[in-house]
N, C-alpha and C positions, 0 to 999 in steps of 0.2 A: 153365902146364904146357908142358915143350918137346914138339911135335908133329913133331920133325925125325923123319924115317924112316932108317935105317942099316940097309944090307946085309950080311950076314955069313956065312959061306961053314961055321961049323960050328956043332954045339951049343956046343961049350967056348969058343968065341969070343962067342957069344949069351951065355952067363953070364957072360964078362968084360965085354961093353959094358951087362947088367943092374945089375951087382953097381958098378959105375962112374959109373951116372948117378944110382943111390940115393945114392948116398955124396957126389954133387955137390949135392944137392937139401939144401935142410933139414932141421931135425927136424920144424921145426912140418908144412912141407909133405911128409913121410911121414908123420904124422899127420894130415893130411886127405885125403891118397890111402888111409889104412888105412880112415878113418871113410867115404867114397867106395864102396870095395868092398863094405863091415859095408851100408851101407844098398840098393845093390844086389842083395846076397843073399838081403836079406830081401823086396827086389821080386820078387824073380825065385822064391822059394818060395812068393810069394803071402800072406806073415806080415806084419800091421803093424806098423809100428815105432813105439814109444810108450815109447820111453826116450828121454831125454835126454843123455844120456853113458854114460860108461864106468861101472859098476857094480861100489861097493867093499865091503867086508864086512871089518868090523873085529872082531878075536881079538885077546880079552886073555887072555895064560896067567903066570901065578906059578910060580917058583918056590918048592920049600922051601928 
């Protein structure tokens, strides 16, 4: 992870150097910044976390 610090003089400037360094990073690696913050959250509400992944639920619908 880049730990560089960048100054930035507005908001709308802060959302373009946010929106710029997502886009520079991988997928997998926003995928583990996503799973990163998911297990955080649940530290920080005091909830234990006893999944394993991401949680799918599969629908089958027919047509007539």
């Amino acid at each position: 992870m880049d730990k560089t610090v960048r100054k930035v003089s507005s908001i709308p400037d802060q959302q373009v150097q946010t929106y710029r360094y997502w886009q520079s990073v991988s997928d997998s690696e926003r995928m583990n910044a996503t799973w990163q913050i998911t297990i955080e959250m649940y530290r920080l509400k005091g909830q234990p976390l006893n999944a394993e992944g991401l949680q799918r639920s599969v629908v089958s619908i027919q047509r007539a």
